[in-house]
Residue, then its C-alpha position, 0 to 999 in steps of 0.5 A: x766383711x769376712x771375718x773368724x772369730x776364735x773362743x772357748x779357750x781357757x785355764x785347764x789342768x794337764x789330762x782335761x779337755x776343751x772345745x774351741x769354736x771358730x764362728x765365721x760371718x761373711x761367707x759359708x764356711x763350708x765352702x772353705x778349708x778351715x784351719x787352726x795354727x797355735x804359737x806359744x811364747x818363744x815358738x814357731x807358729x805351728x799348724x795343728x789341723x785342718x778339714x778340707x771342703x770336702x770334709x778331710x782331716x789332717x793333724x799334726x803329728x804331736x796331736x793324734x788321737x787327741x784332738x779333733x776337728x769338725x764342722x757344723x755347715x748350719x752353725x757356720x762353725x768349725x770347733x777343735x775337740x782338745x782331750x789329754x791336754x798337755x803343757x806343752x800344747x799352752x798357745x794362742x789358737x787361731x783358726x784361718x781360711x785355707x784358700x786353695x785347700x789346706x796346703x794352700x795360703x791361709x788368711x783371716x786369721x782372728x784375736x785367737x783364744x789363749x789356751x793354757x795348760x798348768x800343774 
């Protein structure tokens, strides 16, 4: 079964940093766009960054020069790098599947992993 599953999501003060995970089963990852969206209460779903399958990146405008996105093909892994967190990036995050690239429908999204960002 495909499957992503989302973690590494936490309580952190306003300036600190986490890292998210997003382990995939069921296919090899690298062959994929991998996204991550978050939605917070009372807000749009929002996509944050993507890296395409040929190893591009996009990030949306409010998380440049914060964030990163990488891959690890041995792991099956793709994290998300969050430095200079602010309140208002507090979500869940979910990674997905881009099918036909990042532009493109995404899918198999999982639980998410909740990322609060306080005092």
């Amino acid at each position: 079964q495909v499957q992503l599953v989302e973690s590494g999501g936490g309580l952190v003060q306003p300036g600190g940093s986490l890292r998210l995970s997003c382990v995939a089963s069921g296919f090899a990852l690298d062959s994929y766009s991998i996204g991550w969206f978050r939605q917070a209460p009372g807000k749009a779903r929002e996509g944050v960054s993507c890296v395409s399958s040929d190893g591009s990146t996009t990030y949306v405008d409010s998380v440049k020069g914060r964030f990163n996105i990488s891959r690890d093909n041995a792991k099956n892994t793709v994290y998300l790098q969050m430095n200079s967190l602010k309140s208002e990036d507090s979500a869940v995050y979910y990674c997905t599947v881009g099918l036909q690239g990042c532009s493109g429908r995404h899918a198999f999204w999982g639980q998410g992993t909740q990322v609060t960002v306080s005092s």
